[in-house]
N, C-alpha and C positions, 0 to 999 in steps of 0.2 A: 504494500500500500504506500501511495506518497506522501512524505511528509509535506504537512501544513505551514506555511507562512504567512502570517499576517502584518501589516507593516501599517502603523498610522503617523501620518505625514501631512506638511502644509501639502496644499493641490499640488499637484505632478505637473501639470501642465505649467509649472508656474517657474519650475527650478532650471538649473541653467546644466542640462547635460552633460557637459564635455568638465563640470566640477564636481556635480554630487555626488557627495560619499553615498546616499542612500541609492540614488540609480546603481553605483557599484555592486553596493551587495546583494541587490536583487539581481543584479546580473549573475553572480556568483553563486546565489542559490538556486537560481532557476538552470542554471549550466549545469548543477547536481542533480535535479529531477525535482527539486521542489517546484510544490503547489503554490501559488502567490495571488494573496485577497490583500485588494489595499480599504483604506480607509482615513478617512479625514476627521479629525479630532470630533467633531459633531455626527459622528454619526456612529459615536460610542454611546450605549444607557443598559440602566440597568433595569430590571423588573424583579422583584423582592431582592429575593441576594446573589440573583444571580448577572450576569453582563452577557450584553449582545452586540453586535453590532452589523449596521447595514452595509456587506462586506462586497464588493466587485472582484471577479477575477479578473486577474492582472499577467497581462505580458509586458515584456519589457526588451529594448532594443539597444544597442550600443550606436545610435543614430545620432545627429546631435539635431537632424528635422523632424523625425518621426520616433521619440524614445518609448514610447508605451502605447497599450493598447487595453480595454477594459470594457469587462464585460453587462451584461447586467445585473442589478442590486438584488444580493441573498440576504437573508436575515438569518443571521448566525450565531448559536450561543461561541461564545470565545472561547471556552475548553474545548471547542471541537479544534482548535488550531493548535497546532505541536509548540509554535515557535508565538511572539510578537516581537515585532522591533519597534520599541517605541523612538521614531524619529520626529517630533513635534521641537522644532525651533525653538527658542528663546524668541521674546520677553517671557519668564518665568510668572505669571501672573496668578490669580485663583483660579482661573479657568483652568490652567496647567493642574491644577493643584487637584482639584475634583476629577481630571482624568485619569492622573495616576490611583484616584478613589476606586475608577471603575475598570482599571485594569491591574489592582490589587485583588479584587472582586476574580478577576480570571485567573490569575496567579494560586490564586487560592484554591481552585478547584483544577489545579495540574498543569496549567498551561505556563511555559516557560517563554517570562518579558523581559526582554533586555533593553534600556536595563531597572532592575529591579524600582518597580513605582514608590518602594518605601525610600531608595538609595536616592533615586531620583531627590524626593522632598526633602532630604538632609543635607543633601550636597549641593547647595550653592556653587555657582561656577567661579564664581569670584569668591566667596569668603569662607569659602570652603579650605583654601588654601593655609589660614589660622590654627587649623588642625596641625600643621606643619613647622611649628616657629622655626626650627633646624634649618629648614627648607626655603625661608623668606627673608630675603630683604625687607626692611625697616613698612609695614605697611598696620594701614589706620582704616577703621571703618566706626563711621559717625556720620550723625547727623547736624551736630551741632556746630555753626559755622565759625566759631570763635576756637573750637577746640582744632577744627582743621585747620585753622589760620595756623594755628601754635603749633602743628607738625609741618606745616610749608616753610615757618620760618625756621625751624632746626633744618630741615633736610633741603632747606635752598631750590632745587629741584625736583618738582613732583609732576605724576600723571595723578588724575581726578578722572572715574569710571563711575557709569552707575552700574547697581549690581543685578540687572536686571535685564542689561543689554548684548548684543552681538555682533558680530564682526566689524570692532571697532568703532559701534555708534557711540556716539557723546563722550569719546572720550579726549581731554587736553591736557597737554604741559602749560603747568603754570611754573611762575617764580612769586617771592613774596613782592616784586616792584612791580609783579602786571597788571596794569592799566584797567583789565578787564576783571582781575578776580574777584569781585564784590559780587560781578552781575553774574558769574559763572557759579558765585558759591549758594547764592540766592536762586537761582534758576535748577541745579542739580540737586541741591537739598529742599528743595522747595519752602523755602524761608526754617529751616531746621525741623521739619518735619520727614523727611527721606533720606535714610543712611544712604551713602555713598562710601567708596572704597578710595581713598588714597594711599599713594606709594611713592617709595625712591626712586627717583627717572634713573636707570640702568643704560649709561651712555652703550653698552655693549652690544643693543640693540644695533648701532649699524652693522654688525656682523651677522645681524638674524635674530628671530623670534624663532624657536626652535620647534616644530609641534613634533612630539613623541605619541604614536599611535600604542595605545597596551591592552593586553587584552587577558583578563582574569589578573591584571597587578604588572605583567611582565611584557615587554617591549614585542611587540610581533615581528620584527625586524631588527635589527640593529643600526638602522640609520633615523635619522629627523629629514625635515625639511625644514631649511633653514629660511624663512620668509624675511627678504628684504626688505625695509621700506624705501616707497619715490623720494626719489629729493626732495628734502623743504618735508619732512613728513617725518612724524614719529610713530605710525601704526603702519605696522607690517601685517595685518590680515590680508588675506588675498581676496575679503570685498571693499579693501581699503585698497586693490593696488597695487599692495605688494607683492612681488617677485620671487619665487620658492627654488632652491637647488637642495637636492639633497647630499647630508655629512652626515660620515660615522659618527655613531654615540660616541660622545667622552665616557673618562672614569667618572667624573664629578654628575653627568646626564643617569652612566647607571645608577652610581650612588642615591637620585633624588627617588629614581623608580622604586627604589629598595625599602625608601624609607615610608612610600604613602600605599607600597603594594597590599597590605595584611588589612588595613582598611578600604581599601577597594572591594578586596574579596567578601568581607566582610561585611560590609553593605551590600552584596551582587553587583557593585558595579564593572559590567563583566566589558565593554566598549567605551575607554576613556580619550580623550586627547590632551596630554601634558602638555603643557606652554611654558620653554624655560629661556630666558634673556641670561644670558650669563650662567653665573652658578646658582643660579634664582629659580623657580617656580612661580608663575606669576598667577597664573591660572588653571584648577583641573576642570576641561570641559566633558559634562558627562550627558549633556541632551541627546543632543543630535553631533559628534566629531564629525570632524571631516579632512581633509587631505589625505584619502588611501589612494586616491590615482594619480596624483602629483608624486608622491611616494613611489607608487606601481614605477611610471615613468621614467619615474628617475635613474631607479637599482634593476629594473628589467622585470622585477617577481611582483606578480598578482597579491598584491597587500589585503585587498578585500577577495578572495581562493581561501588563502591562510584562516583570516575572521572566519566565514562560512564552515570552514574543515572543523574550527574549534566546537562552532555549536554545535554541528551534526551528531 
């Protein structure tokens, strides 16, 4: 019989093929023989305690004009699927929050979600990283704008993130003389009511933003992609623009994976992406990672083959 995959995702139609990690892996399991139902965060529910969802089958194409294809809408209890990937994007909202409710609900009754909807809600992408003090550069998460003033002015140099965001949205280098911080500290905290994340600016960053793909805690390759930023730019995201080559892991790259791996497993977060500047940690991203085929690309070997072998 073939194994089930179910995968919920912002719209398909909408992502930009020749990047998504998620077109990857669906390509990767469906090269295996998997069965593939997609579905879009609303059209998960539950009825008493059990979860369903109005599930289409799904082909998938390594096209960058014609990437998928789908069928008509089943209504499906969610234990009938072997597998979910839960790939829903950041902004981290409550909306996200009650999905991971009802794909705990499936989790519950045998179905296996990656990654796990409880790890999911504990793991902030951004301050998640606190768990780690070993692992971090000098970084601050408040709301209070008086308190952020007083780490901008020790550490001279900082990035200001909100915790909530992705590929590089809102986020700036500030100093304590810039012109603009009042209105940036007032607009991102929203007059001290929204923690925000500050940190020490890591000039190292021109050498790359490093994203380390891991999977069950450990490196699934041994190289990163080192994401560049443009000139005149201090976000290296690659929907900020920047530029990726992939570099072997340092000793200092294995050493950070070593130290946050026991908790990854330990939450289920079995599909991570590390973001390291330096010998820093800046970010674990656990939603939705991405760069397996800037990766694939780079070292020749199917990065998302690997992921799919691990679930099987």
């Amino acid at each position: 019989m073939k194994q089930k995959m179910g995968v919920v995702m912002d719209p398909i139609q909408h992502i930009l093929p020749n990047h998504d990690g998620t077109l990857t892996l669906l390509l990767a399991a469906q090269a295996r023989g998997w069965e593939l139902f997609y579905m879009e965060p609303g059209d998960l529910y539950a009825e008493n305690a059990s979860a369903y969802g109005m599930v289409r089958p799904l082909t998938v194409f390594d096209d960058e004009q014609h990437w998928f294809d789908c069928g008509l809408v089943e209504y499906l209890p969610l234990n009938e699927l072997d597998v979910i990937l839960m790939r829903k994007d950041p902004p981290f909202t409550m909306d996200y929050v009650y999905l991971t409710y009802l794909l705990e609900l499936a989790e519950k009754q045998g179905t296996r979600v990656l990654n796990s909807p409880s790890g999911l809600r504990d793991a902030n992408e951004k301050a998640f990283i606190l768990s780690f003090p070993t692992c971090i550069a000098p970084t601050l998460v408040s709301a209070n704008q008086a308190v952020i003033r007083q780490f901008i002015a020790r550490e001279q140099e900082v990035i200001l993130k909100p915790l909530d965001g992705m590929g590089g949205a809102s986020i700036f280098y500030v100093t304590p003389e810039d012109k603009n911080l009042s209105v940036i500290l007032e607009n991102m905290t929203q007059k001290n009511h929204k923690q925000i994340m500050a940190q020490r600016y890591l000039p190292e960053i021109r050498q790359g933003d490093k994203r380390i793909i891991l999977v069950n805690g450990e490196p699934i390759v041994p190289y990163a992609l080192a994401r560049m930023p443009q000139q005149n730019e201090i976000r290296a995201n690659m929907a900020a623009g920047g530029k990726g080559h992939c570099v072997p892991l340092s000793a200092r790259d294995q050493w950070l994976c070593q130290q946050i791996a026991p908790v990854l497993r330990q939450k289920g977060l079995f599909l991570v992406g590390l973001d390291v500047i330096g010998d820093y940690i800046t970010e674990i991203n656990v939603t939705s990672p991405t760069c397996m085929r800037e990766i694939s690309d780079g070292i020749g070997v199917n990065v998302s083959n690997l992921i799919i072998e691990k679930i099987s």
